[in-house]
C-alpha positions in Angstrom: 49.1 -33.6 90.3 51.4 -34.3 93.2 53.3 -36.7 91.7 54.2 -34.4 88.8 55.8 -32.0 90.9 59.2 -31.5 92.1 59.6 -32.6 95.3 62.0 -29.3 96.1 58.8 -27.2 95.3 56.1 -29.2 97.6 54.7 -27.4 100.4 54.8 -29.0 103.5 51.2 -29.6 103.6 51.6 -31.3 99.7 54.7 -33.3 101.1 52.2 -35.1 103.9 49.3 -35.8 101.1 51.7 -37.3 99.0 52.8 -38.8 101.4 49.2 -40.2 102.1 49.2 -40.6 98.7 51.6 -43.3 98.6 50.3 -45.1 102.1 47.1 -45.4 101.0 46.9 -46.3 96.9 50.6 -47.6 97.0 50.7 -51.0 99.0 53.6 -52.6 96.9 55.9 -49.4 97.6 56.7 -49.1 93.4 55.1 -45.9 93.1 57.2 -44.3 95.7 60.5 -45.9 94.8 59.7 -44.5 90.9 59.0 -41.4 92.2 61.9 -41.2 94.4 64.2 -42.5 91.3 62.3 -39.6 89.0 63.4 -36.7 91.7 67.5 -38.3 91.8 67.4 -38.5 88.2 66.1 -34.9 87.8 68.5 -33.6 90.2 71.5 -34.6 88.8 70.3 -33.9 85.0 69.6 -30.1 86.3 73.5 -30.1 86.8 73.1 -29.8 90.8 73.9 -33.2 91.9 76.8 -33.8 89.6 80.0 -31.2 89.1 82.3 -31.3 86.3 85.9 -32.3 87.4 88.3 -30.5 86.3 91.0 -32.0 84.6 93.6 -31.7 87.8 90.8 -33.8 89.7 89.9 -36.6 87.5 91.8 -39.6 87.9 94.7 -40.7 85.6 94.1 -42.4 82.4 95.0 -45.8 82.2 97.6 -46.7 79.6 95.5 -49.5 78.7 
């Protein structure tokens, strides 16, 4: 169930088992790094990794 859970919400305790988690049944590292990918991912499509420029910010168009 740990890996199901946001990693924002994990105790510290469930932060060190999943942690175990991954040392001990992960020897290739994969799981981690999916995990890992899972919780960027989420962040930014919850709207708090990414912020909408406005249109005095983004850069120019190219003519091209």
């Amino acid at each position: 169930m740990l890996l199901r859970r946001a990693g924002d919400t994990l105790t510290g305790n469930a932060a060190h088992r999943l942690a175990d988690v991954f040392a001990a049944g992960d020897p290739t590292g994969l799981l981690e790094a999916v995990w890992k990918v899972n919780e960027q991912l989420r962040v930014l499509l919850s709207g708090q990794g990414l912020r909408r420029r406005s249109r005095s910010e983004r850069p120019p168009q190219s003519p091209y």
